[in-house]
C-alpha atoms as one frame of an Amber mdcrd trajectory, in Angstrom:
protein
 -79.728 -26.485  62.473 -80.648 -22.726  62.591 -77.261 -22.228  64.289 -74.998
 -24.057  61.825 -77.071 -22.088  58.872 -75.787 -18.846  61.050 -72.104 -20.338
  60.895 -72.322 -20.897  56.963 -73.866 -17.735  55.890 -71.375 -15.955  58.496
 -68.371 -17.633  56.701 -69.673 -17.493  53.089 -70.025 -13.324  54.231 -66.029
 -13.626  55.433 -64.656 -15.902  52.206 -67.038 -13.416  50.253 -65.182 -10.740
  51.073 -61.355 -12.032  51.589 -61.917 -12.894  47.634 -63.812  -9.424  46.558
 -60.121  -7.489  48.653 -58.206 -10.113  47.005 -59.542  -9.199  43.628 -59.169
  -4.997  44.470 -55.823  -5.780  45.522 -54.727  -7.775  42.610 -56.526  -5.292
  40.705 -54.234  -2.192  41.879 -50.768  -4.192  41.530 -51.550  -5.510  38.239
 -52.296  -1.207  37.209 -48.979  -0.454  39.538 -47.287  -2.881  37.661 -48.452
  -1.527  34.137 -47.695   1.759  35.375 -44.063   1.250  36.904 -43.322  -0.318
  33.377 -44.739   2.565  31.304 -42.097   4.959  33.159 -39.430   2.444  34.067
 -38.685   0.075  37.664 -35.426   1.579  37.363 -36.635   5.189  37.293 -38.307
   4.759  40.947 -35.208   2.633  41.817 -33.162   5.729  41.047 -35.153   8.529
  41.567 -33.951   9.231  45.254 -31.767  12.185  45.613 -27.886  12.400  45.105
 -25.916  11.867  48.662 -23.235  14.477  48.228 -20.416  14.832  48.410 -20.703
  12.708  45.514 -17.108  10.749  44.636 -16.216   8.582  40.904 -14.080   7.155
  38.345 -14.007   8.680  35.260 -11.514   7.431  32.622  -9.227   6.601  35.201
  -9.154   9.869  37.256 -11.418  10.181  40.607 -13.968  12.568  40.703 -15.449
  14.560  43.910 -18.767  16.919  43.769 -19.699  18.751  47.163 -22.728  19.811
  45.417 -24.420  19.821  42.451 -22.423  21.973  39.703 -23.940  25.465  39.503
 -22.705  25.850  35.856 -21.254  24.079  32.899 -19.439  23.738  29.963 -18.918
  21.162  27.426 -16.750  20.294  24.371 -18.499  17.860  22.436 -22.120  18.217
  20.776 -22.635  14.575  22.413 -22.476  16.194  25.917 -24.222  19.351  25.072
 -27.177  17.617  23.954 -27.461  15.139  26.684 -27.291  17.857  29.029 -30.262
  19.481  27.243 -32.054  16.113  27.559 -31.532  16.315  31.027 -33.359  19.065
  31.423 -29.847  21.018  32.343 -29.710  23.953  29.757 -30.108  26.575  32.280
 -26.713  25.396  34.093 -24.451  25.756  30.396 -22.803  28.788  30.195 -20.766
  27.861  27.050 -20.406  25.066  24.055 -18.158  23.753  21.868 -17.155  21.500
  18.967 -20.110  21.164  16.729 -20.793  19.018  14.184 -24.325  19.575  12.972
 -27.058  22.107  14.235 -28.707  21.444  17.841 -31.357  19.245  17.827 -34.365
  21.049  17.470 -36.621  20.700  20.236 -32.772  22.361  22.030 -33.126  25.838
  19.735 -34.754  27.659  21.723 -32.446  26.946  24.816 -29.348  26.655  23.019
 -29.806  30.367  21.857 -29.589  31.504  24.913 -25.985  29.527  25.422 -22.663
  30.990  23.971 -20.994  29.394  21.738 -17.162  30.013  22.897 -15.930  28.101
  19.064 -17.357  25.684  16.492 -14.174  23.296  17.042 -12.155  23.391  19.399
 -12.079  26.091  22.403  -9.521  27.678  23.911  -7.985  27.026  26.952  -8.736
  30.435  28.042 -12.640  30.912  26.924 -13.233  27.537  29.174 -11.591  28.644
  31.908 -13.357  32.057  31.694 -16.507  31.391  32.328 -15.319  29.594  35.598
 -17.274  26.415  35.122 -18.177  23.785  38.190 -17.948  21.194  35.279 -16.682
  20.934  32.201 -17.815  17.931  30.421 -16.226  16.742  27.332 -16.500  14.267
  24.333 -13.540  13.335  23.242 -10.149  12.774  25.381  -8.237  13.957  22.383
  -9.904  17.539  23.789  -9.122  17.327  27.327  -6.282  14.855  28.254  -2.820
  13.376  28.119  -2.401  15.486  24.722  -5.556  17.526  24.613  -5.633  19.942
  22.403  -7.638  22.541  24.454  -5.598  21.261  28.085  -4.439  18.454  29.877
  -7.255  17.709  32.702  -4.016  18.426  35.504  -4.530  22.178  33.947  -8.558
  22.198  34.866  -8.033  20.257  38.142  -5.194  22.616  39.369  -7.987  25.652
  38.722 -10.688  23.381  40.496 -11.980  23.029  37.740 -13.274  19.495  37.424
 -13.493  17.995  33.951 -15.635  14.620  32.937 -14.751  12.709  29.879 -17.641
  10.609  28.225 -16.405   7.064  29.371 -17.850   6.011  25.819 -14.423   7.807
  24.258 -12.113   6.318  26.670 -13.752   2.408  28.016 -11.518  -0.026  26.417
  -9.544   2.880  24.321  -6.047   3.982  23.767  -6.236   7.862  22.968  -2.576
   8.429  22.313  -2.038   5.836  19.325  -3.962   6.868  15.980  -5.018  10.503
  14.818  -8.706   9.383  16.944  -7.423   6.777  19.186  -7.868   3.443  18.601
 -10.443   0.830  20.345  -8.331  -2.509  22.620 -11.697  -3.531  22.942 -15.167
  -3.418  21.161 -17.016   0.182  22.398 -20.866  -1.064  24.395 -23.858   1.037
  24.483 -23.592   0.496  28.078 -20.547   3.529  28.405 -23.194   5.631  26.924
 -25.645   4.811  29.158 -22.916   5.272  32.045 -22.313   8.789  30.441 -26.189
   9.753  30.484 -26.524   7.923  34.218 -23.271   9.823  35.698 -23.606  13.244
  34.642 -27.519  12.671  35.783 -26.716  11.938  39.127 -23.762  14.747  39.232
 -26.452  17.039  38.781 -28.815  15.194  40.496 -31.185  14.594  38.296 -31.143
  10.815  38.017 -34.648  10.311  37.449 -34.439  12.188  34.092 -31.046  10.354
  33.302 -32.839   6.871  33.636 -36.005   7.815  31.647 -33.449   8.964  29.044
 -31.700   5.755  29.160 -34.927   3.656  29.012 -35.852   5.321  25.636 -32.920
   4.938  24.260 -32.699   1.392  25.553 -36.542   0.776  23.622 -35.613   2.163
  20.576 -32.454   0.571  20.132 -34.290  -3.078  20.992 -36.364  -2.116  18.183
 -34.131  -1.044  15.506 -31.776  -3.929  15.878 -34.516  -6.432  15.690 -33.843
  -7.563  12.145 -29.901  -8.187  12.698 -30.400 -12.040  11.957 -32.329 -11.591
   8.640 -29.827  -9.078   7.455 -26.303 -11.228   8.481 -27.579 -13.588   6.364
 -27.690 -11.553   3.405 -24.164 -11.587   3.972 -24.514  -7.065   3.698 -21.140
  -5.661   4.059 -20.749  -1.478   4.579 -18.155   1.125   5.084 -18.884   4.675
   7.280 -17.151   7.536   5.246 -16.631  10.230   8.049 -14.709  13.327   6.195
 -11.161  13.369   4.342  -8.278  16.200   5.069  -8.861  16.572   1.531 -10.659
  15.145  -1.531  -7.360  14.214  -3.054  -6.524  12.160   0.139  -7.458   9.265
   1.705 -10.770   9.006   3.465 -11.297   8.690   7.213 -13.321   5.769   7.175
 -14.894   3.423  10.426 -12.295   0.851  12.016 -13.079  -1.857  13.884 -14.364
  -2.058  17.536 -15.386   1.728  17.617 -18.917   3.234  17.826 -19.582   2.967
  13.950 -18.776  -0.544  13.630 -20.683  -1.709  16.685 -24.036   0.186  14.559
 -22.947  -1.887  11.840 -22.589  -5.047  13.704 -25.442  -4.288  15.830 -27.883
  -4.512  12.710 -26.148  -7.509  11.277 -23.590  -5.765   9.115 -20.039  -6.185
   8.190 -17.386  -4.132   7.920 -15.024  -3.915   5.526 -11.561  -1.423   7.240
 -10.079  -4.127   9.489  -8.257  -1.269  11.639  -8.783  -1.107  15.038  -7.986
   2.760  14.947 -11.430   4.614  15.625 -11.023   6.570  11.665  -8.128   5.864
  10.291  -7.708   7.144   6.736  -8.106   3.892   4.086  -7.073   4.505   0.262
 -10.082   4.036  -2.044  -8.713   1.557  -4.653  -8.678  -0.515  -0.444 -12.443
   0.143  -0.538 -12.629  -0.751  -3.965 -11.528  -3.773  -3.840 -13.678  -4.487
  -0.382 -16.562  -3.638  -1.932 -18.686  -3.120   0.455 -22.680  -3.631  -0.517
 -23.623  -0.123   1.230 -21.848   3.455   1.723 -22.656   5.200   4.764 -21.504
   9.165   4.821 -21.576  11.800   7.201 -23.676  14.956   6.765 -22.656  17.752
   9.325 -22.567  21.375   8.880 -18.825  22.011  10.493 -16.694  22.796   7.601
 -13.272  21.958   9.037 -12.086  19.617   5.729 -13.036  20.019   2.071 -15.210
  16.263   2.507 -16.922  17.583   5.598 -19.349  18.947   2.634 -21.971  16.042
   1.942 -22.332  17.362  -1.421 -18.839  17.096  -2.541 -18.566  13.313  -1.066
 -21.296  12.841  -3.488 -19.902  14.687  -6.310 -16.757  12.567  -5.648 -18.222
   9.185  -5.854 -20.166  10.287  -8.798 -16.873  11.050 -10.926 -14.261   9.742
  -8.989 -12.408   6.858 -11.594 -12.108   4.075  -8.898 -14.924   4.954  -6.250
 -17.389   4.986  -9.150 -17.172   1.463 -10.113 -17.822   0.538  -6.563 -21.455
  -1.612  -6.460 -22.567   0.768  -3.261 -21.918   3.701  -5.817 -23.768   2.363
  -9.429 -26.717   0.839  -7.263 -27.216   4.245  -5.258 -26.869   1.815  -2.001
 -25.503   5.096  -0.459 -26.836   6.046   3.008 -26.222   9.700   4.753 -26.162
  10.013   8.223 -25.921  12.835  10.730 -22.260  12.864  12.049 -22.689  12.574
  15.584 -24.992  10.267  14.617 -21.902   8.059  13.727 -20.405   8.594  17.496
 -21.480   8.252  20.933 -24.192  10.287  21.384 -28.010  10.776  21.650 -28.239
  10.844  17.517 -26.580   7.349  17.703 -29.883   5.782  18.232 -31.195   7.641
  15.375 -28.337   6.673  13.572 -29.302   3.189  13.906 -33.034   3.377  12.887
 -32.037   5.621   9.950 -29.246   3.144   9.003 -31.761  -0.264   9.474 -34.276
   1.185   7.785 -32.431   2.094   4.436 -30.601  -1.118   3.709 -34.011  -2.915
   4.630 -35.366  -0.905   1.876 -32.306  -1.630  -0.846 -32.511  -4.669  -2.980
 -29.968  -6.927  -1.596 -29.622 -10.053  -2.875 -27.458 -12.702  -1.332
């Protein structure tokens, strides 16, 4: 009897302890686990240095990257401020095409950067600074018809150029004055932007904690879409206008404005496809639409570029003051870039989300 009381306590001792290394263990995956979700699965997924020579598509042209681009420039505040974000100031040695002051947590860096033009650059100031990237915005910059060069011009200076596949996924560049969308734009082609010029640089474990907070904040913003479509909320995005006396360039269909709209369970009133094409305001009028969004950016390229004469305008304007939007102050401003594909997009959306929740809509 002694002998089997031996056995027991022996074997209570060993299940004693499987269960107490069970518990530790269980213990430090459930904490791993917390912990690989606080920074992001994909993060450690991606986190492992670029292989170079790194090779990809972008907007239909392949790219090839021995190493990691010594220096940069970029047309576009979009790609400017991403490359901040990615921790990638030091590389820029010049900037272009501004809509709005840097971000500011970016002053102090972006000081240090030269500013070759507000708008557009020339071909020559790029080329200048002899770049081992120039990363761009817009195709209507560097393309088929680019107004600073065609990307044949950087590539045959080795020069390689990278287009934000958010401006040309799904997009025609060469028909309307901003191209115009075949198919809706995704958030995804600005998360492709963010991921690809990460791991060109190879920094990809910045690029997907960038991505993850954008991805977060947009889950949140957009959370009240259902509530809102039911309202039945219409809206129009007023970008700028060549001049007060002319047509508006308002938000068409299927670009990055109307997928904020539809995102937060708005409608759209411009049925073009084009990404801004101009729409006459007695149009708008008779749309209607319950809220105005405009654009407030510092460039000063067209008389409307001013937020304080689009106000001034819809205040005494004999058609555009009649609109509801207009007599029930349902007006919303918005930073421009925060209207395009870009790190203020997300903003954009919060900003936009919270302002009609906080209007008086009735259905």
């Amino acid at each position: 009897m002694a002998a089997w009381r031996d056995v027991f306590s022996s074997l209570r001792t060993a299940v004693y302890a499987y269960f107490v290394d069970w518990e530790i263990t269980r213990m430090f995956v459930s904490r791993l686990a917390v912990l690989a979700a606080s920074i992001g699965l994909s993060t450690l997924a991606a986190a492992s240095p670029t292989q170079y020579p790194l090779t990809l598509e972008n907007c239909g042209q392949p790219l090839s990257f021995a190493a990691a681009p010594k220096s940069a420039v970029t047309i576009g505040q979009a790609a400017s401020e991403i490359l901040y974000s990615l921790g990638l100031g030091d590389r820029l040695v010049g900037t272009s095409l501004w809509f709005s002051n840097v971000l500011p947590e970016f002053e102090a860096q972006n000081a240090k950067v030269e500013r070759l033009a507000d708008n557009d650059p020339s071909f020559e100031s790029v080329i200048n600074k002899r770049p081992g990237l120039v990363a761009v915005q817009f195709e209507w910059m560097v393309g088929k018809q680019g107004v600073v060069g065609t990307r044949e011009q950087f590539h045959d200076l080795q020069i390689p150029t990278y287009i934000m596949p958010s401006d040309c996924d799904g997009k025609d560049n060469l028909v309307g004055a901003d191209g115009t969308r075949l198919q809706p734009f995704q958030i995804d082609s600005l998360y492709s932007s963010v991921r690809q010029l990460a791991a060109i640089f190879d920094v990809q474990a910045e690029g997907e904690q960038l991505v993850g907070n954008l991805q977060a904040r947009l889950d949140k913003a957009v959370a009240g879409a259902e509530q809102r479509q039911a309202k039945e909320i219409s809206a129009a995005f007023w970008f700028s206008s060549a001049d007060l006396d002319l047509d508006p360039y308002m938000a068409g269909q299927k670009g990055v404005a109307d997928y904020m709209m539809k995102s937060l369970g708005l409608r759209n009133v411009v049925e073009s496809s084009e990404e801004w094409p101009t729409v006459g305001w007695e149009t708008l009028a008779k749309a209607n639409p319950t809220v105005l969004v405009l654009a407030r950016m510092d460039r000063r390229r067209f008389p409307a570029d001013d937020i304080e004469k689009k106000l001034e305008f819809l205040r005494n304007d004999p058609v555009a003051q009649h609109m509801d939007a207009v007599k029930n102050g349902r007006i919303v401003i918005l930073e421009a870039d925060g209207m395009q594909a870009s790190l203020r997009m997300v903003t954009g959306i919060e900003t936009l989300a919270k302002a009609v929740d906080g209007f008086d809509i009735q259905r």
